[in-house]
TORBANU-904974 format. One record per atom (N, C-alpha, C, CB): x, y, z. Coordinates in steps of 0.001 Angstrom, whole numbers, plus 500000, padded with zeros to 6 digits. Glycine has a CB too. Layout:
residues N
XYZ/...
END
This chain:
residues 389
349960178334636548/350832179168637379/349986180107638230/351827179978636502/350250180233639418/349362181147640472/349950182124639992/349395181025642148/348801182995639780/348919184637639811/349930185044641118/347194185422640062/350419185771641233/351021186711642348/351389187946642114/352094186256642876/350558188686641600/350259190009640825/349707190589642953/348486189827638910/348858190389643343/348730191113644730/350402190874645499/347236190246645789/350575189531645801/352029189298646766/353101190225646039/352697187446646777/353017190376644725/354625191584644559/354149192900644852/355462191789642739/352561193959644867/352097194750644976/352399195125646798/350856194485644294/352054193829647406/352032194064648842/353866194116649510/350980192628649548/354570193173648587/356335193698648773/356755195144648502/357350192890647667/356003195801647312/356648196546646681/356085197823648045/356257196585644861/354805197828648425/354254198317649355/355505198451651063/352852197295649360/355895196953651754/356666196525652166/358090197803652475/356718195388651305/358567197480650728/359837198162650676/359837199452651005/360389198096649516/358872199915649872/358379201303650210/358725201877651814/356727201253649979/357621200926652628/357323201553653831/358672201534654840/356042200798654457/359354200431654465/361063200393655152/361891201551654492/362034198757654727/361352202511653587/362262203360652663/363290202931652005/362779204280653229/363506201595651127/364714201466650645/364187200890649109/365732200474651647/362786201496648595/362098201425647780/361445202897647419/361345200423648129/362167203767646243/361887204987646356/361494205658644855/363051205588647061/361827205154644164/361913205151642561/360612204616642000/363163204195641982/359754205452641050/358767204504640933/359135203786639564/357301205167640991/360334203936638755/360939202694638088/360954201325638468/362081202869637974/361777201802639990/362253200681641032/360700199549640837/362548201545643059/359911200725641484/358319200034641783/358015199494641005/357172200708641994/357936199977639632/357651198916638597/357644197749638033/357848199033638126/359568197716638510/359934196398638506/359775195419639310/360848196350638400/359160196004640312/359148194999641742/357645194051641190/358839196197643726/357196194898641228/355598194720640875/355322193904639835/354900195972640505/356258193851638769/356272192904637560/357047191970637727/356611193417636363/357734191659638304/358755190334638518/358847189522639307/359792190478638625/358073188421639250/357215187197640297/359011186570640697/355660185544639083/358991187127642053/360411186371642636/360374184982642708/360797186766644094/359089183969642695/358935182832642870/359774181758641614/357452182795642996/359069182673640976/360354182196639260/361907181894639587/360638183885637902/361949182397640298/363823182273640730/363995181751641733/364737183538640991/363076180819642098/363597180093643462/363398178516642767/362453180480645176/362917178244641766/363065177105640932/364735176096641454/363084177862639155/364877175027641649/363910173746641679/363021173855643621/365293171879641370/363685174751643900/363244174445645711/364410175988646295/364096172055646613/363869176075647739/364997176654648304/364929175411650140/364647178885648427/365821176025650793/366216175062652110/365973175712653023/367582174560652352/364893175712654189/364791176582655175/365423175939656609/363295176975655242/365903177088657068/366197176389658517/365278175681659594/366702177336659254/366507174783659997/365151173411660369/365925173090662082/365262171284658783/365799172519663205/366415172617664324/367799171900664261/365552172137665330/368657172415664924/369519171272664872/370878172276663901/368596169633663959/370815172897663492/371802173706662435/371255173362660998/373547173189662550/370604172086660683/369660171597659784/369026172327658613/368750171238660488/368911171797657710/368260172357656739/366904172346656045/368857172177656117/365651172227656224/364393171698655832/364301171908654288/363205172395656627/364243171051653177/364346170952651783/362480171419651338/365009169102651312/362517172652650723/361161172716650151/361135172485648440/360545174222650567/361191171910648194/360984171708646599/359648172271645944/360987170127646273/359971173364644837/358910174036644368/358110173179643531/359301175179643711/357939171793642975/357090170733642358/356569170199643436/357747169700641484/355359170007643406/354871169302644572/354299169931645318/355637168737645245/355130170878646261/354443171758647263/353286172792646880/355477172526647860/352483172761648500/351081173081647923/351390174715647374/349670172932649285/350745175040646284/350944176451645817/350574177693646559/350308176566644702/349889177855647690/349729178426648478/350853178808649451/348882177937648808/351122177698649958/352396177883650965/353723178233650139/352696176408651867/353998177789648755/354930177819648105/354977179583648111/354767176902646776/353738179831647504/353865181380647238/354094182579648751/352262181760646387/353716181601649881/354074182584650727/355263182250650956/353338182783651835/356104181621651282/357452180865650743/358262182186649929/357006179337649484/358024182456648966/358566183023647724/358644184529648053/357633182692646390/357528184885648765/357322186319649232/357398186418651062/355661186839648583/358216185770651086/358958186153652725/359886187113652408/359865184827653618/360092187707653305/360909189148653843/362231188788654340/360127189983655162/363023187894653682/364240186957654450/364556186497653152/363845185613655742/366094186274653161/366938185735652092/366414184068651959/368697185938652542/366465183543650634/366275181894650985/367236181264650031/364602181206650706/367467180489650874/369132179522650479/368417178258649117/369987178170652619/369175178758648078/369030177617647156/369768176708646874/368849177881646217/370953176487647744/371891175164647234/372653175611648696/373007175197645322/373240174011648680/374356173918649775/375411173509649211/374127173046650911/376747174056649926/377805172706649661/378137173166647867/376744170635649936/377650173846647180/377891173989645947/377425172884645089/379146174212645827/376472172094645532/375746171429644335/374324170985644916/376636170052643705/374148170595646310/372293170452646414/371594170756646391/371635170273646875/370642170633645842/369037171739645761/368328170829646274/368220172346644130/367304171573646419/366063171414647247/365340169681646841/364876172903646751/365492169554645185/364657168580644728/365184167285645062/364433168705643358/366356167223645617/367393166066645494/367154165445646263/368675166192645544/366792165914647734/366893165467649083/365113165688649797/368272166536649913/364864164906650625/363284164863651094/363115165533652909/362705162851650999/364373164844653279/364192164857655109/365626166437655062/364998162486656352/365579167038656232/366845168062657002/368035167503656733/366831168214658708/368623168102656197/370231167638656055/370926169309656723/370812167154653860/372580168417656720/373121169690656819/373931170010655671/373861169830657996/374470171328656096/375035171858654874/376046173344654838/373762172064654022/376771174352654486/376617175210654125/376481176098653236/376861175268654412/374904177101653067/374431177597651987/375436178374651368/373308178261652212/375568177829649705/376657178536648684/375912179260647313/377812177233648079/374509179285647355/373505179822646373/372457180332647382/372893178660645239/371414181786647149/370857182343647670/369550183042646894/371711182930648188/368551183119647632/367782184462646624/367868185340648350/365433184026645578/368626186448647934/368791187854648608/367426188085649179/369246189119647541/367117188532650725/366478189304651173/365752190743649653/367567189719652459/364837191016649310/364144192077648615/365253192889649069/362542192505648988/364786193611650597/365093194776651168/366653194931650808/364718194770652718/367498194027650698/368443193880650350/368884194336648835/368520192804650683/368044193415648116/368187193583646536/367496194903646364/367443192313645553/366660195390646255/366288196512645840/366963198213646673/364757196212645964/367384197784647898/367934198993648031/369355198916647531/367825199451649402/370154197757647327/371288198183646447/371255198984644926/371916196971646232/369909198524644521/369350198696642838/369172200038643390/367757197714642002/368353201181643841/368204202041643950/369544202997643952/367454201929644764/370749202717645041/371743203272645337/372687203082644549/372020203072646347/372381201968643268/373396201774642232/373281203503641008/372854199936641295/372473204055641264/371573205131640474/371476205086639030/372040206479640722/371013203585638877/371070203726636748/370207204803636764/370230202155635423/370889204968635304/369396205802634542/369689205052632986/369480208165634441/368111205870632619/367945204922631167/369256205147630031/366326205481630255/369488203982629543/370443203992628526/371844203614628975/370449205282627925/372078203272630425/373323202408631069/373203201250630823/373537202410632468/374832200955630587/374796199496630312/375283198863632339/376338199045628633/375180197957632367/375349197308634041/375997195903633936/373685197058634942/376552195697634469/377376194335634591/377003193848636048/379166194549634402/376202192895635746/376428192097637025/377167190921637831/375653191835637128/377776191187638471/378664190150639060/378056189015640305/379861191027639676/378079188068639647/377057187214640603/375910187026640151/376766187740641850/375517186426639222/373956186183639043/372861185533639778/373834185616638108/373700184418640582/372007184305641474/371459182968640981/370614185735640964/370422183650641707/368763183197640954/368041183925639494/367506183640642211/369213185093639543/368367185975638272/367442186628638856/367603185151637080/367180186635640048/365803187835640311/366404189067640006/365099188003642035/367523189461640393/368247191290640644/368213191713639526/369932191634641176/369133190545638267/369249190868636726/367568190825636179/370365189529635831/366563190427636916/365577190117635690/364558191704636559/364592187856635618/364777192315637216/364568193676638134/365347194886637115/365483193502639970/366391194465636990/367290195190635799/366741195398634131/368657194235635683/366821193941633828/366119194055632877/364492194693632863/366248192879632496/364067194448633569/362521195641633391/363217197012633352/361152195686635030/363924196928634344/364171198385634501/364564199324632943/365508198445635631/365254198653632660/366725199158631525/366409198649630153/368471198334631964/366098197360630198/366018196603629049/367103194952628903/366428197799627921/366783194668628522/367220193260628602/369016193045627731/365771192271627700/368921194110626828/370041194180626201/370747195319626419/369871194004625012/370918195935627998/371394196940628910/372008195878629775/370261197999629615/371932194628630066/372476194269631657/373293192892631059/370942193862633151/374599192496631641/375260191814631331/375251191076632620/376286192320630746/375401189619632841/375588189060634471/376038187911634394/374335188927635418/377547187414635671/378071186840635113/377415185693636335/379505187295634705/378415184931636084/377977183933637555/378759182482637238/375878183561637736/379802182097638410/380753181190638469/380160180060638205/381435181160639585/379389179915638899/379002178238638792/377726177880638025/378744177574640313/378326177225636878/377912176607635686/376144176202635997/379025175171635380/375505175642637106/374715174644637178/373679176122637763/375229173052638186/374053176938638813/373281178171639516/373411178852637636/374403179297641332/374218178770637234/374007179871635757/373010179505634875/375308179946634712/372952178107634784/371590177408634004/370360177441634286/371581176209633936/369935177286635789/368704177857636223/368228178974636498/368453177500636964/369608180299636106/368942181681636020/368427181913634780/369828182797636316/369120181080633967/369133181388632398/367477181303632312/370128180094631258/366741179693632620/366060179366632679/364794179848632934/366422178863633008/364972180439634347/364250181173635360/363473182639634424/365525181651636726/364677183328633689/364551184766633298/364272184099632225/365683185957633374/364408182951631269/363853183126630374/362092182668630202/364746182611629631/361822182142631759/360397181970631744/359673183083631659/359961181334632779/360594183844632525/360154185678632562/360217186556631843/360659186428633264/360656186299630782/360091186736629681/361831187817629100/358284187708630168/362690187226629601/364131188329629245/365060187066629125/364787189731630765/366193187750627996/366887186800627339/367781188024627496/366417186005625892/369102188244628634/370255188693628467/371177188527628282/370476189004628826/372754188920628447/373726188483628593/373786187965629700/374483189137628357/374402186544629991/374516185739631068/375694185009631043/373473184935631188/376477185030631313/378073184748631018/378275183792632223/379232186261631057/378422182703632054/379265181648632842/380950181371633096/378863180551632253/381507181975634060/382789181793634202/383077182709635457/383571182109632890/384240182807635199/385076183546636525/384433185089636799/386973183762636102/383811185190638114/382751186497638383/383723187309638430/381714186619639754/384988187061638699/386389188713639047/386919189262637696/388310188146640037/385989188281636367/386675189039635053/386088190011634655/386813188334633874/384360189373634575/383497189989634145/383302189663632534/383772191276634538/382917190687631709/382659190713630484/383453191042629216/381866191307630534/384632191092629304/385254191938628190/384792192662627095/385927191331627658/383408191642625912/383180192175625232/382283193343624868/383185191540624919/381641193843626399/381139194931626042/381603195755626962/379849194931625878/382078195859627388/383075196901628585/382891197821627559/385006196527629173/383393199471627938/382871199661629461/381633200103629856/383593200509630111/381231199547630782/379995199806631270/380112201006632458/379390198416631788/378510201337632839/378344202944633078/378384202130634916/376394204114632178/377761200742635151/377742200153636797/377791199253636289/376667200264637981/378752198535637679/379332197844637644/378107197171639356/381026198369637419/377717196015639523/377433195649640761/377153194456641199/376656196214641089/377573193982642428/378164192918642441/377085192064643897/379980193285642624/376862190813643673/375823190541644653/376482189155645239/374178190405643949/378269189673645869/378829188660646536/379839189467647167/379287187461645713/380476189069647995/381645189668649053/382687189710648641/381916189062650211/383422190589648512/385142190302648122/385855191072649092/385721190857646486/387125190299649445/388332190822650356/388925192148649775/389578189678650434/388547191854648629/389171193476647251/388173193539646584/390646193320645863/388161194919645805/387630194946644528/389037194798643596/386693196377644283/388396193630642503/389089193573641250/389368194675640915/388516193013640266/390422194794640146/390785196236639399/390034195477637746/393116196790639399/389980194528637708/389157194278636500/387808195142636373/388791192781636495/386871194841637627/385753195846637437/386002197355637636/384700195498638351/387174197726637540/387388199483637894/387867199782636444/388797200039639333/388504198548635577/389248198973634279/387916198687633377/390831197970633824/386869197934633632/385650198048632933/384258199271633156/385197196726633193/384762199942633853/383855200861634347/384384202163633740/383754200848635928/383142202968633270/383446203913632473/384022205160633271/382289204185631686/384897206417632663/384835207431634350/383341207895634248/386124209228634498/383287208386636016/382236208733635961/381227207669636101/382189209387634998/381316206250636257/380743204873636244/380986204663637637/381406203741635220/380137203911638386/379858203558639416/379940202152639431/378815204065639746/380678201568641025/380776199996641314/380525199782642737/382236199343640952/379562198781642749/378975198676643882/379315197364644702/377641198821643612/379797197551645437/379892195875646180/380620196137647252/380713194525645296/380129194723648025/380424194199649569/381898194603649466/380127192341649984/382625194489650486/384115194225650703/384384193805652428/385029195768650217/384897193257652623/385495192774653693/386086191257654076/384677193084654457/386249190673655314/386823189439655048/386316188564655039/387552189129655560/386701187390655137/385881185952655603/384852185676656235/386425185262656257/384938186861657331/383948187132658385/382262186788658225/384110188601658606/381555186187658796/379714186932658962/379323187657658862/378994187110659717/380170188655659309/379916189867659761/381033191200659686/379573189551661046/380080192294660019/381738193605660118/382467193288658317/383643192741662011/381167193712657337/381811193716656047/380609194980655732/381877192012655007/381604195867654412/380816196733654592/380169197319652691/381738197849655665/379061198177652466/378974197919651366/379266199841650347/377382196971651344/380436199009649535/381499200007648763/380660200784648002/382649199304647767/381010201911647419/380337202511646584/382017203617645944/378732203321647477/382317203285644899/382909204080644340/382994204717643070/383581203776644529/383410205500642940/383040206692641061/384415206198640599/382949209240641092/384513206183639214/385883205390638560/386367207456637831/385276203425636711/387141207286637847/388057208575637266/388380208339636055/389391208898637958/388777209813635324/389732209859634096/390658208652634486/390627211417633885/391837208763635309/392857207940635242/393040206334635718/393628208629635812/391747205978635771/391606204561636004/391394204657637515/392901203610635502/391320205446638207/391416205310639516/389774204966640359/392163206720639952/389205205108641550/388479205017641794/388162205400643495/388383204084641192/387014206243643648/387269206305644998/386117207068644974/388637206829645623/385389206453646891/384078206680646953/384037206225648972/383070205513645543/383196205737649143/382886205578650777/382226204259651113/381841206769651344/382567203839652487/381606202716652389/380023203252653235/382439201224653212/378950202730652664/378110203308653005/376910202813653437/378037203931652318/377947201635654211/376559201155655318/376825199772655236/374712201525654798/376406199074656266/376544197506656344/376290196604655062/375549197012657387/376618196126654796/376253194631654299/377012193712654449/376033194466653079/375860192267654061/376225190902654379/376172190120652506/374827190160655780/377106189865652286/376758188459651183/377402187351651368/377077188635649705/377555186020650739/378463185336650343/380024185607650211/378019185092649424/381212184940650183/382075185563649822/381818184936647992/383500185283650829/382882185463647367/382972185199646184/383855184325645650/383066186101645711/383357183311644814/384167181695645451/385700181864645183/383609179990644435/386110182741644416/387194182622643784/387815183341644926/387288183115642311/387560184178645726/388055184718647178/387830184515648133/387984185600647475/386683183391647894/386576182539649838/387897180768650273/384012181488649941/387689181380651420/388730180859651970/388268179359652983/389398182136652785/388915178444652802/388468177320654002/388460177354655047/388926176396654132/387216177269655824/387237177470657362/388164176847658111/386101177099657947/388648177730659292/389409177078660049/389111175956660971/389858177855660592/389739174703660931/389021173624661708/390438173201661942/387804172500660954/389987171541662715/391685170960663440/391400171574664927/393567171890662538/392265170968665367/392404171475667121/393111172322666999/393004170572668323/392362173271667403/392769174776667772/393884174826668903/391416175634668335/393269174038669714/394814174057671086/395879173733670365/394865172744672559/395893172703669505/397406172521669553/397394173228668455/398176171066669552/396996174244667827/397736175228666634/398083176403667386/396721175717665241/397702176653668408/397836177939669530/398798177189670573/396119178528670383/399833176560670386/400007175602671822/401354176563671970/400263173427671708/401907177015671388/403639177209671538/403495178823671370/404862176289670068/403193180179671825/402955181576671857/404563182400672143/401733181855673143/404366183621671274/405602184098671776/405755184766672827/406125184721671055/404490185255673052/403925186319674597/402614186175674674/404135188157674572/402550186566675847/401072186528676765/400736187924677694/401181185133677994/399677188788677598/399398189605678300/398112189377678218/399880190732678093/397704190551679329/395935191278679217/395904191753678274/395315192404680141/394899192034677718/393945192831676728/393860194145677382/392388192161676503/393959194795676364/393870196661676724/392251196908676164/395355197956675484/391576196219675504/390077195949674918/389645195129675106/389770195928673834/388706194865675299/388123193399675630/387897192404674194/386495193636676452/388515191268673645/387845190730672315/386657190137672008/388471189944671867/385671191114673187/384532190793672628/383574192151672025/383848189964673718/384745193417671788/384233193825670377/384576193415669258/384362194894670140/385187192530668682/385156192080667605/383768191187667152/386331191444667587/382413190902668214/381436190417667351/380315191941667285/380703188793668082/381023192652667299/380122194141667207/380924194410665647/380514195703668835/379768195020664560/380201195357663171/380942196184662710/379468195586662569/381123197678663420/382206198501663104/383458197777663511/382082199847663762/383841197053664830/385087196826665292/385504195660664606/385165196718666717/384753194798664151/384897193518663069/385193194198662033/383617192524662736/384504195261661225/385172196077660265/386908196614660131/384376197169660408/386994197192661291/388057197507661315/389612196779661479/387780198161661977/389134195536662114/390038194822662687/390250194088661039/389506193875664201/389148193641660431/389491193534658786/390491194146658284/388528194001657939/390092195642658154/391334196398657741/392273196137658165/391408197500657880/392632196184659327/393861196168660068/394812194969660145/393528196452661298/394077193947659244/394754192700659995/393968191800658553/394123192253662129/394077192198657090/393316191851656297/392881190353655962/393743192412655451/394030189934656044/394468188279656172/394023187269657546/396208188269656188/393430187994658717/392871187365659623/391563186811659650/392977187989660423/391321185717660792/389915185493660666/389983185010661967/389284184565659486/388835185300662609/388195185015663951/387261184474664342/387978185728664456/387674182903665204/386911182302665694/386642181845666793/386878181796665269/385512181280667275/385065181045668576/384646179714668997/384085181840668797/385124179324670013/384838177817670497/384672177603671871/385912176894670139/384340176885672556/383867176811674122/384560175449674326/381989176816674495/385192175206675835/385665174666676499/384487173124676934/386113175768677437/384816172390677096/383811171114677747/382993171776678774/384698169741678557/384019172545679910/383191173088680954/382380174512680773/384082173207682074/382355174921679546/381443176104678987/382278177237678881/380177176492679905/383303177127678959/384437178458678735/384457178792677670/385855178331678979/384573180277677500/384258180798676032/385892180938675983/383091182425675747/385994180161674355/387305180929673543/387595181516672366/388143180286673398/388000182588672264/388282183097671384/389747183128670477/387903183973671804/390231182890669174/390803182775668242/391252183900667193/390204181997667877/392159184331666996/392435184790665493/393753184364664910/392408186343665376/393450184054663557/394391182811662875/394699183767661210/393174180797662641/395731183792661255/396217184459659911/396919183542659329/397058185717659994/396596182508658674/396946181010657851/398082181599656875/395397180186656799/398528182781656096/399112183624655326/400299183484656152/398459184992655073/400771184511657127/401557184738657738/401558183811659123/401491186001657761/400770182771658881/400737181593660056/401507182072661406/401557180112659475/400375183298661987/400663183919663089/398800183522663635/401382185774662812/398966183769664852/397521183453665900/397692184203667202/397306181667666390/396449184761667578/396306185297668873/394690184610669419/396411187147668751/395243183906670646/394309182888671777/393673184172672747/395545181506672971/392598184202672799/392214184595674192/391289183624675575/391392185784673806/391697183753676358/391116182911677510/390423184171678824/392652181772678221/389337183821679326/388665184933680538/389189184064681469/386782185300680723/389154185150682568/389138184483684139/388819186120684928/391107183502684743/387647186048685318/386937186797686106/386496188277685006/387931187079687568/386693188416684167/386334189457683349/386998189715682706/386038190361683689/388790189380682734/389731189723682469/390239188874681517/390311189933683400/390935189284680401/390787188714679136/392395188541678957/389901189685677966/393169187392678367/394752187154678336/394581186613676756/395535185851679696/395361187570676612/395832186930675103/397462186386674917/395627188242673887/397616185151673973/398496184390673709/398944184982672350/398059183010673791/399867185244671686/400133185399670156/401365184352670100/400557187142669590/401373184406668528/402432183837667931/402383183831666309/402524182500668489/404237183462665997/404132184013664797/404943184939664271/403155184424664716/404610185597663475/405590186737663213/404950188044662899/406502186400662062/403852187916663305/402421188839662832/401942188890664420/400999187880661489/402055190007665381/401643190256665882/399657190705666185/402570190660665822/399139189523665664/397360190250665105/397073190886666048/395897189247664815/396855190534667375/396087191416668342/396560192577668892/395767190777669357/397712193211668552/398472194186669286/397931195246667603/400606193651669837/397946194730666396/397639195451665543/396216195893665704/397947194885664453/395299194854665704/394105195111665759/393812195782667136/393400193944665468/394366195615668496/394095196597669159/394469198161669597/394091196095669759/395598198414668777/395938199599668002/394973200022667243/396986199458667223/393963199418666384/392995200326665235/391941200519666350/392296199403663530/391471199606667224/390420200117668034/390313201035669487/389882199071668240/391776201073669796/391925201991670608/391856203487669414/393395201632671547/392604203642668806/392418204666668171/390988205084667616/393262204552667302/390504204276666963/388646204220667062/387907204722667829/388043203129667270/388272204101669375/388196204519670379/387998205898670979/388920204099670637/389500206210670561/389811207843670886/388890208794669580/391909208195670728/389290208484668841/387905208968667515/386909208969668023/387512208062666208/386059208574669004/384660208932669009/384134207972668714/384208209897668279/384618206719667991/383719205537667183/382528205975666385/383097204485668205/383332206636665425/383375206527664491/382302205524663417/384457206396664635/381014205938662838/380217204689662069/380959203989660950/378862205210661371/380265203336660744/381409202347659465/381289203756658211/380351200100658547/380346204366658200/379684205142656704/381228206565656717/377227206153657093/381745206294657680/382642207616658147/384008207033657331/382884207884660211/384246205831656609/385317205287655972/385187205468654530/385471203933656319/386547206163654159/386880206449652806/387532205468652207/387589207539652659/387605204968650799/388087204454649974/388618205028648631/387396203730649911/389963204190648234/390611204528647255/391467203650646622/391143205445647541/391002203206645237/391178202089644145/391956202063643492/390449201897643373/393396202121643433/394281201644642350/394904200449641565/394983202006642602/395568200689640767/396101199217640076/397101198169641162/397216199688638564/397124198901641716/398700198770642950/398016198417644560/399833200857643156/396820199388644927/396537199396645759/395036199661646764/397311199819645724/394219198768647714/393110199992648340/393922200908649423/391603199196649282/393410202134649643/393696202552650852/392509202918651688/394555203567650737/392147203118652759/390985203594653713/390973204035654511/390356203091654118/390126205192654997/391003205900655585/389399206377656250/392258206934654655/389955207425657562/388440207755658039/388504209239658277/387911206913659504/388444210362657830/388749211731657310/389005212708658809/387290212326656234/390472212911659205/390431213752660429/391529212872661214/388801213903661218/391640211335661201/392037210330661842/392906210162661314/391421209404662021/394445210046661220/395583209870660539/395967208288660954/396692211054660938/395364207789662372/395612206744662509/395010205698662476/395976206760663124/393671205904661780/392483205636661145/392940205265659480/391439207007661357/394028204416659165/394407204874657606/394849203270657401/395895206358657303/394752202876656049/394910201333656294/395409201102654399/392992200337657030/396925200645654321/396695200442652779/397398198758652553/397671201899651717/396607198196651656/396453197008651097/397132196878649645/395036196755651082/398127196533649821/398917196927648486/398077195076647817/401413197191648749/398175195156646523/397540194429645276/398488193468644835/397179195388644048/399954193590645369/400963193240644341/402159192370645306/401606194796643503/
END
């Protein structure tokens, strides 16, 4: 096995210098936990074409493997929910459904999660096992619980961490239950996207316990990352506090929209201009918001034979849609349905608008059995609730 005792010294260095490496706990763990271990059997790099280039960690020369392992970029370990790297030789396509997280990523969530010694942690989403086997240095191995849906990604973390020298709780099944048998835990944190937080992880979290995770929609993009304190009364509420990107979480991702779009947009109940243009929705606060506003939507984009850009939003739920088409700068939207999306969503961003625009970090959250609400403090029309039930 190649040493890589310098390559985690020169990451941990890395993080440091980006500031999202601040703890010299944190450091410790960085420094001791060869990420290469968790990219076992291969990961898939992007290759031309939308393509996938298959690197399989047997075989490849150990040199390149290890700079491979210690890139500064997330690397995709499975597509499609079952291929790895070892299976396949030439670019295929795919879309990536297993990951090892960007560092900068993983470790500044670990920092902002704020264990201290003697918390127990539940992780939702296990991975590759790098985050949990970062944990375990940190805490101890019989401090961190981590669950992770799919049976086959759960076997090669098992694997992975147990080359590394930690044998935790590793629970295979549904990531939105979590753990029952050792609830409650002091953090709760989660290394996948959800449209909600479970009230499962708010009823496993101690008060005074912290839960960390993505929230937003279907989207790429314009999702943001939660941070809330759990209360005496089961409740929970905290801020979102700054971008992030994951996976969604399989049990809450949704099938892309495909089929001919014309003829699912063909029959509209009205047609006007745009009072906004819908091309802030690929900017992250206004993708944020339009989430809120329109929770059940998703927005997509397609071009004409002759290069015309079009834009889409499709609420499959309430099987309502709003078309947009340009002609000279000027933007016409089509709806239909019974869900007005674009007149809602351009209601949250005019008001946004008039707010000042407002950063995403300026949005409050609040967790009940019943309900989220969100809200942006000063803005009454800035307020968004998502009933559960």
């Amino acid at each position: 096995m190649t040493d890589t005792a310098q390559e985690r010294r020169a990451l941990a260095g890395r993080l440091t210098q980006a500031g999202v490496l601040i703890s010299s706990a944190w450091r410790a763990a960085v420094e001791a936990v060869p990420r290469e271990l968790f990219l076992n059997p291969g990961v898939f790099l992007p290759a031309e074409g939308g393509r996938w280039q298959p690197v399989a960690s047997a075989g490849s020369d150990p040199a390149e493997w290890v700079r491979i392992a210690y890139r500064d970029e997330s690397l995709t370990t499975q597509l499609d929910g079952y291929l790895t790297a070892d299976q396949v030789i030439s670019p295929v396509t795919g879309s990536p459904t297993s990951s090892s997280t960007t560092p900068v990523t993983v470790v500044d969530m670990l920092e902002k999660l704020e264990v201290e010694d003697g918390h127990q942690v539940l992780e939702i989403g296990t991975g590759t096992g790098y985050s949990a086997a970062l944990m375990c240095f940190r805490l101890g191995e019989d401090a961190v619980t981590t669950v992770e849906v799919d049976p086959c990604v759960s076997a090669r973390a098992d694997d992975a961490l147990e080359t590394a020298g930690y044998s935790t709780w590793t629970v295979t099944g549904d990531g939105l239950l979590g753990h029952p048998h050792r609830a409650p835990y002091d953090r709760v944190i989660a290394t996948c996207a959800v449209r909600r937080v479970p009230y499962a992880w708010i009823r496993q979290t101690k008060p005074g316990g912290i839960v960390l995770t993505t929230v937003g929609g279907s989207w790429h993009y314009g999702t943001g990352l939660a941070k809330v304190t759990v209360a005496e009364d089961g409740t929970a509420e905290g801020a979102i506090i700054g971008r992030s990107s994951f996976m969604q979480a399989r049990s809450q991702a949704e099938a892309p929209i495909d089929g001919d779009l014309s003829a699912r947009t063909a029959y509209a109940d009205s047609q006007r201009e745009t009072k906004v243009s819908p091309l802030l929705l690929a900017d992250w606060m206004p993708a944020f918001l339009a989430q809120l506003a329109t929770p059940g939507a998703r927005f997509t984009r397609a071009t004409t034979l002759e290069g015309n850009r079009l834009l889409y939003l499709f609420d499959p739920e309430r099987e309502s849609f709003a078309s947009f088409t340009e002609n000279a700068g000027t933007w016409t939207v089509r709806q239909g349905g019974p869900t007005a999306l674009w007149d809602t969503i351009e209601q949250a961003l005019t008001a946004w608008q008039d707010a000042g625009r407002p950063d995403i970090t300026e949005v409050r959250l609040r967790i009940t059995k019943e309900a989220h609400v969100y809200w942006i403090d000063g803005h009454p029309a800035l307020r968004w609730r998502h009933d559960l039930v």
